[in-house]
C-alpha positions as CSV (number, residue, x, y, z in Angstrom):
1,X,136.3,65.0,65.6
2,X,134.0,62.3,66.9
3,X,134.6,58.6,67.1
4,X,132.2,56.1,65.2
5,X,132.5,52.9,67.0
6,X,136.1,51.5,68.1
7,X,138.3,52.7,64.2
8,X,136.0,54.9,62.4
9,X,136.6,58.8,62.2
10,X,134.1,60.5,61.1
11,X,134.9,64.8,60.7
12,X,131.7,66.8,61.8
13,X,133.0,70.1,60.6
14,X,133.5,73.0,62.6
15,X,130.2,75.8,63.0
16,X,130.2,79.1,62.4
17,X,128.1,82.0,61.3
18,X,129.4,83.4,57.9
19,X,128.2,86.3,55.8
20,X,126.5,85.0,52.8
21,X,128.1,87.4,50.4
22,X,131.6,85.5,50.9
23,X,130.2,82.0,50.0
24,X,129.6,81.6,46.7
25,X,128.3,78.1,45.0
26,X,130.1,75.2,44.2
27,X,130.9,74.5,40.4
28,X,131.0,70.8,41.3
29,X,127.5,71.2,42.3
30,X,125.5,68.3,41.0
31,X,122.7,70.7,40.6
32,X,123.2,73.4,37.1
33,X,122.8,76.3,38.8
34,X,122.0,78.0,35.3
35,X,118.7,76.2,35.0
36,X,117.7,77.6,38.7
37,X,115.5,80.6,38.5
38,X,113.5,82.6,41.0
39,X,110.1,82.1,40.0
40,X,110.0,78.6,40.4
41,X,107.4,77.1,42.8
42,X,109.6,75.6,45.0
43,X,112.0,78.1,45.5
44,X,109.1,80.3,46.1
45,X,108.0,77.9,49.0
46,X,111.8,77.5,50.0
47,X,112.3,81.6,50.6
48,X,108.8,81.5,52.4
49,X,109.7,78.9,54.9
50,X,112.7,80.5,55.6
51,X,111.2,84.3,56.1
52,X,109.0,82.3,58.4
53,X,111.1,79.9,60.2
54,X,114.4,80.8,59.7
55,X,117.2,78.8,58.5
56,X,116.8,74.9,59.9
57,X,119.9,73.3,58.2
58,X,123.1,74.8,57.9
59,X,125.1,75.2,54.4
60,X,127.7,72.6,54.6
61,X,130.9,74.9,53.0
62,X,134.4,74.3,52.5
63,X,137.6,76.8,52.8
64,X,138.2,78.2,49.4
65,X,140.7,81.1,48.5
66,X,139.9,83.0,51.5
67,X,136.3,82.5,51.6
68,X,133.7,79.8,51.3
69,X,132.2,77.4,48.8
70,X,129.3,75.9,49.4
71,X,129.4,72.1,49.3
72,X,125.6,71.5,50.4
73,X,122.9,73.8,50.5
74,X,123.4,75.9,47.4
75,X,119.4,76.8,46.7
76,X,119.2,77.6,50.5
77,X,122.0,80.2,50.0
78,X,120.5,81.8,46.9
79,X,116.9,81.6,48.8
80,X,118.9,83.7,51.6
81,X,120.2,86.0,49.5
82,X,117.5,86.6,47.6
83,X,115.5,87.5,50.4
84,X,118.1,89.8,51.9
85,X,119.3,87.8,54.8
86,X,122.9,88.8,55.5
87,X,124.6,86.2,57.5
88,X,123.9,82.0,57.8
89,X,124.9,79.6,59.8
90,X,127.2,76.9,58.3
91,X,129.6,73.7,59.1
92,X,132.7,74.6,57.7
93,X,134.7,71.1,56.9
94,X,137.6,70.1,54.8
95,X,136.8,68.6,51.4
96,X,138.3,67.3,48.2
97,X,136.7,68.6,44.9
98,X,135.4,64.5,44.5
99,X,134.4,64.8,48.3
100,X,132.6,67.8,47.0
101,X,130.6,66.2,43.9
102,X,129.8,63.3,46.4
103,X,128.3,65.5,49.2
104,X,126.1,67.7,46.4
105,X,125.2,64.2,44.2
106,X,124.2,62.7,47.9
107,X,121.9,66.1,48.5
108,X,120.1,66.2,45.6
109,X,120.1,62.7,44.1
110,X,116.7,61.8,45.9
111,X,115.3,65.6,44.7
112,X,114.7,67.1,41.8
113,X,117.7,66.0,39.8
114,X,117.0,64.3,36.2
115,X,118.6,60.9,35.3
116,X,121.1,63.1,33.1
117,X,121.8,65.2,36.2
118,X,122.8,62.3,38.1
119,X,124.6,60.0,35.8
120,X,126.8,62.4,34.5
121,X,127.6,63.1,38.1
122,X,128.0,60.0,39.2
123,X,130.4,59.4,36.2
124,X,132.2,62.5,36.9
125,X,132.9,60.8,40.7
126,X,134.6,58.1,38.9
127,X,136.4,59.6,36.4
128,X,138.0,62.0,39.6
129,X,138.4,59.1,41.9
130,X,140.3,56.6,39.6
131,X,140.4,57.7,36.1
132,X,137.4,55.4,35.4
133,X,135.8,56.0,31.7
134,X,132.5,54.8,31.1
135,X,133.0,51.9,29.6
136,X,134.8,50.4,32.8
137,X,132.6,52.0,35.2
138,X,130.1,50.3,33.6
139,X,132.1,47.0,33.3
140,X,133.3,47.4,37.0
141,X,129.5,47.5,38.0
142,X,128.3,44.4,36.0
143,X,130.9,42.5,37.1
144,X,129.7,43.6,40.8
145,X,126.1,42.7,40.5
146,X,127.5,39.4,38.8
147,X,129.2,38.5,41.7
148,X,126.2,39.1,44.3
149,X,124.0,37.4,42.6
150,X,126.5,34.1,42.4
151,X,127.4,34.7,45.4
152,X,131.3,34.7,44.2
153,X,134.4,36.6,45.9
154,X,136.0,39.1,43.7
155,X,139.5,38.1,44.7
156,X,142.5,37.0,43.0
157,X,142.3,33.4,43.8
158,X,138.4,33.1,43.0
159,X,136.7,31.2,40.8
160,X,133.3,31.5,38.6
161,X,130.6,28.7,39.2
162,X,132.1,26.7,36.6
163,X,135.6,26.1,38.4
164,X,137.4,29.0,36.4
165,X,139.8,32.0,37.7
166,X,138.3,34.8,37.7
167,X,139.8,37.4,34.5
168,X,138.4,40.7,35.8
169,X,138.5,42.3,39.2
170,X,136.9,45.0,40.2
171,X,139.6,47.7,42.6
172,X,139.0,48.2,46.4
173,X,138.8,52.0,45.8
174,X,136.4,51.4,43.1
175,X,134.0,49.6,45.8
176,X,134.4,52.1,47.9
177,X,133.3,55.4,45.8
178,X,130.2,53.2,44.6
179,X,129.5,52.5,48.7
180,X,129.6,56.3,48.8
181,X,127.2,56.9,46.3
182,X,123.7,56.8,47.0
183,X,122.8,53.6,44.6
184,X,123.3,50.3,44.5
185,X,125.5,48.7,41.7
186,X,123.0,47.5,39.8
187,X,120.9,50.4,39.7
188,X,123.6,52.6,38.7
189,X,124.4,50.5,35.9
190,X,120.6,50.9,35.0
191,X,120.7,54.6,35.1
192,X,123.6,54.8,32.7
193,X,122.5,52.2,30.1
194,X,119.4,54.4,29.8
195,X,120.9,57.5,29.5
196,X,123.1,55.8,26.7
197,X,119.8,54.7,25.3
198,X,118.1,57.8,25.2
199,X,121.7,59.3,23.2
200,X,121.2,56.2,20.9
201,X,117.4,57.6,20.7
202,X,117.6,61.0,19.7
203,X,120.7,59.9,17.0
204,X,117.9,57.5,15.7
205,X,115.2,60.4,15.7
206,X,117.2,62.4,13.6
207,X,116.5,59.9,10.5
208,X,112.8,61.4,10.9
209,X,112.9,64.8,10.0
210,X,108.7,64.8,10.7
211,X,109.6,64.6,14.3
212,X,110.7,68.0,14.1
213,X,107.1,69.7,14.5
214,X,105.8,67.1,17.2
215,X,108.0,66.9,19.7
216,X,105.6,65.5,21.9
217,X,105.6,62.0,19.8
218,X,109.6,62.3,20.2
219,X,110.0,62.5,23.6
220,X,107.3,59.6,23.7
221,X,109.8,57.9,21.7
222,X,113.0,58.6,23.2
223,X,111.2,57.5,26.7
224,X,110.4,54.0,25.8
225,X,113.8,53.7,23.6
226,X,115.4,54.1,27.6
227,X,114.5,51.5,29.1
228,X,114.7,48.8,25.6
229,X,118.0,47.0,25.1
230,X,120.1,48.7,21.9
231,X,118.6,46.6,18.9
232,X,114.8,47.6,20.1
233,X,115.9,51.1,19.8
234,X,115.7,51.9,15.9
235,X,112.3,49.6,15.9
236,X,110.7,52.0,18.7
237,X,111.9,55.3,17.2
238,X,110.6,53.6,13.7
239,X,107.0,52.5,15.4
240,X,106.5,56.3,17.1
241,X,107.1,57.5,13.1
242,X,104.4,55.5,12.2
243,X,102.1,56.3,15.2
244,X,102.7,60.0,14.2
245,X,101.5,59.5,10.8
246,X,98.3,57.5,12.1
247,X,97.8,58.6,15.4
248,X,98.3,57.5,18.6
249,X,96.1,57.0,22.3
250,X,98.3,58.3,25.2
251,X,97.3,59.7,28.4
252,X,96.6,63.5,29.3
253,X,99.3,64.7,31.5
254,X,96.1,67.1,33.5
255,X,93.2,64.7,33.1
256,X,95.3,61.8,33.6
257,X,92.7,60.3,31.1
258,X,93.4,58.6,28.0
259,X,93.0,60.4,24.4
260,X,93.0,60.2,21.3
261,X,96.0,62.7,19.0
262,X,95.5,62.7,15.2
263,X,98.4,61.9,13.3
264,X,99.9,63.8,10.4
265,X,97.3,61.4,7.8
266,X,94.4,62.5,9.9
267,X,95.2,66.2,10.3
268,X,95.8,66.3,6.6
269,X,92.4,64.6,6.0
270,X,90.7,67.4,8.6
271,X,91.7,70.6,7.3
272,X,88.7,72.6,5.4
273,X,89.3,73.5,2.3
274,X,90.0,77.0,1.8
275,X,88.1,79.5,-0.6
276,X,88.9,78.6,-4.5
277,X,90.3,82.5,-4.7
278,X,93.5,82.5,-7.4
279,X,95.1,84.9,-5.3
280,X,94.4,82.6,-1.9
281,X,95.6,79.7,-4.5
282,X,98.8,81.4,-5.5
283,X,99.9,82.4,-1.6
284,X,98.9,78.3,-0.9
285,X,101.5,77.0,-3.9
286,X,104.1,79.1,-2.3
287,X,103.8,78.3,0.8
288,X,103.6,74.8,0.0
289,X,106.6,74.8,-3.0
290,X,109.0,76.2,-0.1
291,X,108.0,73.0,2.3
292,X,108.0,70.5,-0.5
293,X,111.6,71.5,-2.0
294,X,112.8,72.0,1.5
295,X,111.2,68.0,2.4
296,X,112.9,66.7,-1.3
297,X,116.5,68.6,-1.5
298,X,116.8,69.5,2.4
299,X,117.8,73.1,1.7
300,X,115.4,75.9,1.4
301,X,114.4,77.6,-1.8
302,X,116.9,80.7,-2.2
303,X,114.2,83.7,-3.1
304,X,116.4,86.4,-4.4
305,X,118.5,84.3,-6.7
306,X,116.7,81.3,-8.4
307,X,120.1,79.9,-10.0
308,X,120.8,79.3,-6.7
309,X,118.1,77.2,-6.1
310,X,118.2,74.9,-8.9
311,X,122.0,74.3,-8.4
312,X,121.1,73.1,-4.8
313,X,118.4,71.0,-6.3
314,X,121.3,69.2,-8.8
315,X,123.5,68.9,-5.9
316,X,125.2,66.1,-3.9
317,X,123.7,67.1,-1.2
318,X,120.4,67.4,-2.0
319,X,120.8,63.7,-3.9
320,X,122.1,62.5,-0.9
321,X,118.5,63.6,0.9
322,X,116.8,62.0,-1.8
323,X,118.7,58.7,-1.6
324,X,117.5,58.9,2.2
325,X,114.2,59.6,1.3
326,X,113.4,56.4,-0.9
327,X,115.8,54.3,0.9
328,X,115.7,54.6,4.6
329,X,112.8,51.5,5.4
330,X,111.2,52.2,2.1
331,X,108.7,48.8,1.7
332,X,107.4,48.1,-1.9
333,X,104.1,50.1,-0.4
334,X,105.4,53.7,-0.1
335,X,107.3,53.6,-3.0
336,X,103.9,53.2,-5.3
337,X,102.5,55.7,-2.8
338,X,105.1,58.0,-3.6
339,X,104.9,57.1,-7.6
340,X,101.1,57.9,-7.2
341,X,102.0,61.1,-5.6
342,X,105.0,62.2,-7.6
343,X,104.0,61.5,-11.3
344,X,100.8,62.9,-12.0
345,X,102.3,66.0,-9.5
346,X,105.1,66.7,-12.1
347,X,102.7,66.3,-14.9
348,X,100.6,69.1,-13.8
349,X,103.8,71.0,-12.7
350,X,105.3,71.0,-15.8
351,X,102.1,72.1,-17.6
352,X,101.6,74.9,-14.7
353,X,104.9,76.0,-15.3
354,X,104.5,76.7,-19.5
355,X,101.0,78.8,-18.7
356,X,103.4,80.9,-16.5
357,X,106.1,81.1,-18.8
358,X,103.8,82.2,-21.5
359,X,102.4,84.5,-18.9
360,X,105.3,86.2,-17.8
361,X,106.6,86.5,-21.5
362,X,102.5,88.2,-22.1
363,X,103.5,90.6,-19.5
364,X,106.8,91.6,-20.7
365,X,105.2,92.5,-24.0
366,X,102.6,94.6,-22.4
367,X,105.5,96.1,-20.5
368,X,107.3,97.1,-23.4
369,X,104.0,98.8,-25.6
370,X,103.3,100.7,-22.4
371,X,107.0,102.4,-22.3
372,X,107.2,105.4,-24.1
């Protein structure tokens, strides 16, 4: 143990030289050791620094049924034992699990860890320290960056600018797991209200079933919705729709220029017309029936048992898709669009369809004078 200043203890751990096949990784780990595989660049790089310089920084570990547990330093333990070093140095030092999300979350908060990564570890801190749910971490923090910014004591006896006594106090222990953590109040609370935003997002995105083939346009979407306050969201998810249909300029992630992607309208407009074969025809009304019942009804045309497939169509269900369909912010506009679209459509539909019931009953006759 060292002293830090005059009170202060601070525990530097004890070192020692451990075989790497008796630490194994922390499942507090802020970092989702799942998602880690070898072929990544930088754990490429990571093993070749070591095989050249050896191990710099010790893996910080922690006593754990007999062996070890890494604390810090996980990826340099899998980069050593990928490349077939046996033993590593390390600072063995007592830890609680929270002191153990803290450490990794303190590691890797800076590196490669997405907002998710980090806010669901920093909530995880708070929910092992004091039982804190969301909703009060989150009310804890506000009420901290209020109180810096008036400049007013979080005490018992305070009061607000206008005189009052102040209804909500923030714990000691609270203040002391956000010193910890590697964030101020305030941006902590902006971390979380955009990952709630981007949840709030994708629910949204789901109203747009046309999202589903352009994901790039969603996660355009879902990006902006993160940083907007709540009521924005539905208007941005709602204007990236639109921008799918019409197109939209955005920058090239390689050129770092700024181009032009056709929308859904455009693509439609762009496709050459293929050759007017019946048999290419026929393959082209199937392919499309299947999409446009699946668009309508939500289900998927049943191919073995067509019963089955005009029960779905009469369904609640598939009502209920249909309801969503002309409702959901339907303007005066796209319902004569659809009318234009739908009428004469079912027209020739229903006409198609008696040519190929007399055709079908024309084969069955010929069917029948052909068997002996």
């Amino acid at each position: 143990m060292v002293t830090s200043g005059s009170t202060s203890k601070i525990d530097v751990g004890v070192c020692r030289t451990v075989d790497v096949s008796e630490i194994k990784p922390s499942k507090y780990n802020a970092r989702d050791q799942k998602l880690e595989k070898n072929d990544d660049q930088e754990f490429i790089d990571l093993c070749n620094s070591i095989r050249e310089n050896g191990l710099i920084e010790p893996i910080v570990v922690r006593s754990s049924d007999g062996r070890y547990e890494a604390v810090a330093g996980s990826r340099r333990l899998r980069a050593l034992k990928h490349i077939g070093v046996k033993h590593a140095p390390t600072i063995v030092r007592k830890f609680s699990d929270n002191d153990v999300r803290i450490a990794s979350l303190v590691e890797n908060i800076h590196k490669s860890l997405d907002n998710d990564e980090k806010v669901l570890n920093i909530l995880a801190i708070y929910k092992e320290a004091g039982g804190w749910d969301a909703k009060t971490v989150k009310s804890y923090l506000g009420q901290m960056v209020y109180f810096k910014t008036r400049g007013i004591k979080n005490k018992p006896d305070s009061r607000d600018s206008r005189g009052r006594p102040q209804e909500v106090f923030v714990p000691e222990d609270f203040k002391a797991f956000c010193a910890r953590i590697s964030y101020t109040p305030a941006t902590q609370a902006k971390m979380i209200n955009e990952y709630e935003n981007e949840l709030l997002a994708q629910e949204e995105i789901k109203k747009y079933r046309v999202f589903d083939e352009h994901p790039y346009v969603q996660q355009h979407a879902i990006r902006e919705a993160s940083h907007a306050a709540r009521k924005e969201i539905p208007m941005i998810v709602q204007q990236a729709a639109h921008d799918l249909q019409t197109g939209v300029w955005d920058k090239d992630k390689e050129t770092g220029k700024y181009e032009h992607y056709p929308g859904l309208s455009e693509s439609v407009k762009n496709v050459p017309d293929f050759e007017t074969n019946p048999v290419r025809a026929r393959e082209e009304i199937n392919r499309v029936g299947e999409r446009l019942f699946q668009l309508i009804t939500g289900g998927e045309i049943n191919m073995a048992d067509s019963d089955r497939s005009l029960q779905f169509a009469s369904s609640k269900k598939a009502k209920g898709n249909m309801n969503d369909l002309v409702k959901y912010h339907m303007g005066p506009h796209d319902l004569a669009a659809l009318q234009y679209t739908i009428i004469p459509l079912q027209h020739a539909l229903t006409i198609f369809q008696e040519v190929l019931y007399d055709a079908v009953e024309d084969e069955n006759k010929k069917s029948k004078v052909l068997k002996p």
